[in-house]
C-alpha positions, -999 to +999 in steps of 0.1 A: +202-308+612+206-285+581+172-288+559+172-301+518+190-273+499+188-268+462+221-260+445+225-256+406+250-271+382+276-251+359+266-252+323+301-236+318+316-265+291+291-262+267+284-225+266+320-220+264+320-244+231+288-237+215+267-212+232+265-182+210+257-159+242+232-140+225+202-150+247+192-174+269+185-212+259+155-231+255+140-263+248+128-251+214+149-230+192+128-195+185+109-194+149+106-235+147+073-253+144+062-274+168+062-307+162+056-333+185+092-342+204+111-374+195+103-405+210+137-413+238+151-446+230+159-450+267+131-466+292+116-433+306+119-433+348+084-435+364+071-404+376+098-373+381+135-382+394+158-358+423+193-359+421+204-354+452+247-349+466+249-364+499+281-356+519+299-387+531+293-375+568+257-373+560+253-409+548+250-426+577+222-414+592+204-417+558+196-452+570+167-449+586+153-433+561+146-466+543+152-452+505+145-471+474+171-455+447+167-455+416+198-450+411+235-444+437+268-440+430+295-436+457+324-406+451+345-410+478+336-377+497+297-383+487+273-402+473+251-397+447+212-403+446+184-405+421+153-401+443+112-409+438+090-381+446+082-399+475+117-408+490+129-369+482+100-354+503+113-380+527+140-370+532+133-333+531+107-336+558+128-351+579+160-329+573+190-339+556+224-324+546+218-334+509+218-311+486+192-318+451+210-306+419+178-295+401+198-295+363+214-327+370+184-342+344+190-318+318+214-318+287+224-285+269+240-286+233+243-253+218+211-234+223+188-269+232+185-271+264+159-304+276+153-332+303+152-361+279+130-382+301+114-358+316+100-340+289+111-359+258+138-347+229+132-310+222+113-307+185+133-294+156+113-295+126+106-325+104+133-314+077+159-309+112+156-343+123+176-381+119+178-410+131+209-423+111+221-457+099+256-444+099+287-434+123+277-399+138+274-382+167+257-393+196+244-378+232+249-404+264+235-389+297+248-407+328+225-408+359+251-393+377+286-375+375+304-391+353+333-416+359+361-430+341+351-465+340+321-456+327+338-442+296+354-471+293+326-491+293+314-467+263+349-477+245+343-515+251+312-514+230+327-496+204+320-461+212+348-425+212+337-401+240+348-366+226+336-340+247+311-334+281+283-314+280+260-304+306+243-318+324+266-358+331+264-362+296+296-370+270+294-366+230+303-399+213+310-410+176+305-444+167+281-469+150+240-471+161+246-508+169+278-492+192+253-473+209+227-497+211+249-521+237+249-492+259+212-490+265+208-509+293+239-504+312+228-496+347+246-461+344+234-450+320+203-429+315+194-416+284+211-418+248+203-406+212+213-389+180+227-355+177+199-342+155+211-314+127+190-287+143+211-288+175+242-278+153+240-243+138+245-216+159+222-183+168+250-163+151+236-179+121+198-173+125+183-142+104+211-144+077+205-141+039+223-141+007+261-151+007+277-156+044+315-150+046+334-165+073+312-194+083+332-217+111+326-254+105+338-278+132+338-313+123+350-343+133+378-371+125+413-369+107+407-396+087+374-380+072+395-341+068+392-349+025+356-365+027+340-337+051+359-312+033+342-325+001+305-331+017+310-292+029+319-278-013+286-304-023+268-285-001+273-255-015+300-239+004+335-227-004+363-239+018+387-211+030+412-227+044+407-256+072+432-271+104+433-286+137+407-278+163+430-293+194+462-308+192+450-345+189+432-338+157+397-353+167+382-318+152+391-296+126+376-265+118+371-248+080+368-213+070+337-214+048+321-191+027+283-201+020+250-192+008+226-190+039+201-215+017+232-237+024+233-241+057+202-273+065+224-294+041+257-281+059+240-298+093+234-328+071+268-338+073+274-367+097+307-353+107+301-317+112+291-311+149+287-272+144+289-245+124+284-208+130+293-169+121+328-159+127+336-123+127+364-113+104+368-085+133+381-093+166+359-094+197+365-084+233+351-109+264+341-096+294+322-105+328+294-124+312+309-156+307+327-158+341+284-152+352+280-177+332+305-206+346+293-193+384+255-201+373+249-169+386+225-164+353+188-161+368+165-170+341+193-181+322+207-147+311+237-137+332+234-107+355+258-078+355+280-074+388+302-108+390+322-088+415+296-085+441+280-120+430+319-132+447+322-109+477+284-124+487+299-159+479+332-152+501+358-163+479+374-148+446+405-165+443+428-147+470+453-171+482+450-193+450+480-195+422+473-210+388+497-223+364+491-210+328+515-232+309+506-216+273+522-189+252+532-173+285+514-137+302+518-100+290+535-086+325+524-054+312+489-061+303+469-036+329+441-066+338+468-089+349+500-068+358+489-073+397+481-105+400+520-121+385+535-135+414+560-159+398+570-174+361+587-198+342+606-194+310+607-227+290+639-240+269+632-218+236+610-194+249+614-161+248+629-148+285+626-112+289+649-098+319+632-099+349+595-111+328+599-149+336+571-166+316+564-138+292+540-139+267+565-141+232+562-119+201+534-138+178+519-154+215+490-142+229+472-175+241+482-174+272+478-139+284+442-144+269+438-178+292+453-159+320+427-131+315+398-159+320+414-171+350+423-141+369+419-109+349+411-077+375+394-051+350+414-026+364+404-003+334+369-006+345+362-007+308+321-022+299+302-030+276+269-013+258+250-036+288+273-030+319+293-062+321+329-055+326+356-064+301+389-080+312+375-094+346+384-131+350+366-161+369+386-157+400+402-121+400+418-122+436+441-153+420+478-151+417+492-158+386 
C-alpha cells in the first residue's frame, strides 16, 4: 500500500489571464499597509481542512477507516475529500493511495494569492477595498473541482459564471442578493467581492506621470457606452476599445491615463483589470509552460522545463493536437518538425503542399501552436536562461 502523497495544483488559468509574470504572488501585494484582512462571509471550517483525490480503486478500502467528511464529491474515476486534521493523519498513518492537493484551499486573482478560510481575505488598503450594493464581480470557491451542475445552480440564483480561477473557484457577475442565495449551498465554500486592489496589474506599480497604452478589460456588452464613459470620468482617454472573446462578455480599451488615475479606474464595477501594454511586441518563452507544469518552487518558475519533462517521462511524443485557428507557419523553425498533417478550410488560404497554413495577416495560430508544441530549435534565451519558442508539450505532433 502506497503511503499519502502530496501533489500540487496548476495555477496555469489565471496566470495566463492576469499574472504579470514579474515575480512571484503573495497574499499581500508589496508596498501596502497592513490592515487587518476582511471578515469572509462564508461559515469558516473548524480547524484546518485536506483536500484529498482518492482513486476509484482506492475507495473501497477507505471504509474502515470510519471518516467524517466535511465535504465528498464523487468524479467517476475518483472521489474527492475535504478531511479534519484528525481523519487526514488517519488515513496517512495507515496508508492510502490518496493523494492531498495542498492548493486546493487557495484562490489566485492576479497577484493575490490567499486561503479565504484559512487565513481570511488578503488586506488591500482601506481606500482598495468594497463591499458593493451593486452588480459586480464576484469570487465563489467550490470545495471541490468544479462541476457543471454546480454552475447551474449559480445561474438559478441569478448569478453569470465568466471565468475559473485557481484554485475550484469561478468569477461571477450578478447582484449581492444573487450571491447571497448561494451561501449555504452545500458546495460551496467560500464567496465574496472582487475588491479593486486585486485588479491592477504589477506592470502598473512604480508608474508616474502620464501612462500610454494602459489595457482595460471590462465586462458586459450592454455596459461597452457606460464603462467606456466611467473610464474618460476617471480621467483616462480611450484609444480605441473591442471584443475581448468572440461572445462579447469582455471588452478591452486602449487607454491613455495619468498614473494618479488608476485607484478610481479599479473603482469601476465593470472593469476586472487593467494593466501596462507595451506598444512593442514581446517574445514568450519556457517560463510559462514552468508555470502551467507547477514546476515553480517558491512560486517563481525554474529554468530547464526540458529536463523538468524527461524526469516526468512524458513530453507529448505520441500526442497530436488540433490547432483550428489562423492555421501554422510550416516554415517557422520552432514548429517545422513537429507538422504531421493539416487542414485547409473553405476560404482559407491553401498553399501547395502547406495544408493548414497560417494566411497572410494570420498569425494566431502558429502563436497557439508554439504554446502547445513549439521545440526551440534555435536554442534562443532570455537575459535569465529560460528558452524562447519551447512549447508545453514539445515532443507533440501538430
Amino acid at each position: 500500500m502506497k503511503t499519502l502523497r502530496s501533489t500540487p495544483l496548476s495555477a496555469a488559468i489565471a496566470l495566463l489571464v492576469f499574472g504579470s509574470g514579474l515575480g512571484p504572488v503573495s497574499s499581500q501585494a508589496a508596498g501596502t499597509s497592513a490592515y487587518p484582512p476582511f471578515a469572509s462571509n462564508a461559515a469558516a471550517t473548524r480547524g484546518a481542512s485536506h483536500f484529498v483525490r482518492i482513486p476509484a480503486d482506492g475507495v473501497r478500502s477507505l471504509s474502515r477507516l470510519e471518516l467524517s467528511p466535511r465535504f465528498t464529491a464523487d468524479y467517476g474515476s475518483f472521489r474527492w475529500m475535504e478531511l479534519s486534521d484528525s481523519d487526514y493523519w488517519r488515513m496517512a498513518a495507515l496508508g492510502s493511495l490518496a493523494a492531498e492537493e495542498k492548493e486546493a484551499g487557495q484562490i489566485q486573482i492576479n497577484r493575490f494569492r490567499f486561503d479565504p478560510v484559512a487565513d481570511g481575505v488578503p488586506p488591500t488598503g482601506a481606500r482598495l477595498d468594497s463591499e458593493g450594493v451593486g452588480p459586480g464581480f464576484h469570487l465563489v470557491q467550490f470545495r471541490g473541482p468544479v462541476k457543471a451542475e454546480w454552475l447551474s445552480e449559480l445561474e438559478t440564483a441569478g448569478l453569470e459564471p465568466l471565468q475559473y480561477y485557481p484554485s475550484n473557484t469561478y468569477l461571477v457577475w450578478g447582484e449581492p442578493g444573487s450571491l447571497a442565495r448561494t451561501e449555504n449551498l452545500p458546495f460551496v465554500r467560500w464567496q465574496g467581492r472582487v475588491q479593486p486592489a486585486y485588479k491592477p496589474s504589477q506592470s502598473l506599480d512604480g508608474r508616474a506621470g502620464m501612462i500610454h497604452n494602459v489595457d482595460v478589460m471590462f465586462y458586459g456588452e450592454k455596459q461597452v457606452d457606460s464603462t467606456l464613459a466611467s473610464i474618460e470620468k476617471a480621467g483616462g482617454r480611450v484609444l480605441r476599445h473591442y471584443p475581448s472573446q468572440p461572445d462579447r462578455k469582455f471588452f478591452n480599451a486602449i487607454v491613455e491615463m495619468p498614473a494618479d488615475a488608476i485607484e478610481a479606474m479599479t473603482e469601476i464595477d465593470t472593469v476586472l483589470w487593467l494593466g501596462f501594454q507595451d506598444s512593442r511586441p514581446i517574445l514568450d518563452d519556457e517560463m510559462s509552460a514552468q508555470i502551467q507544469a507547477g514546476n515553480h518552487p517558491g512560486g517563481v518558475p525554474a529554468v530547464g522545463y526540458e529536463n523538468h519533462l524527461v524526469n516526468l517521462g512524458f513530453d507529448g511524443t505520441g500526442v497530436t493536437w488540433a490547432i483550428t485557428d489562423t492555421g501554422i507557419d510550416y516554415d517557422h523553425p520552432d514548429l517545422i518538425g513537429n507538422i504531421v498533417g493539416g487542414y485547409s478550410f473553405p476560404g482559407a488560404c491553401n498553399p501547395a503542399g502547406q495544408p493548414g497554413s497560417d494566411c497572410a495577416g494570420g498569425g494566431h495560430g502558429t502563436h497557439v501552436a508554439g504554446i502547445v508544441a513549439g521545440d526551440a530549435s534555435l536554442s534562443l534565451t532570455d537575459a535569465n536562461g529560460f528558452l524562447y519558442g519551447l512549447g508545453v508539450a514539445p515532443g507533440a505532433g501538430l
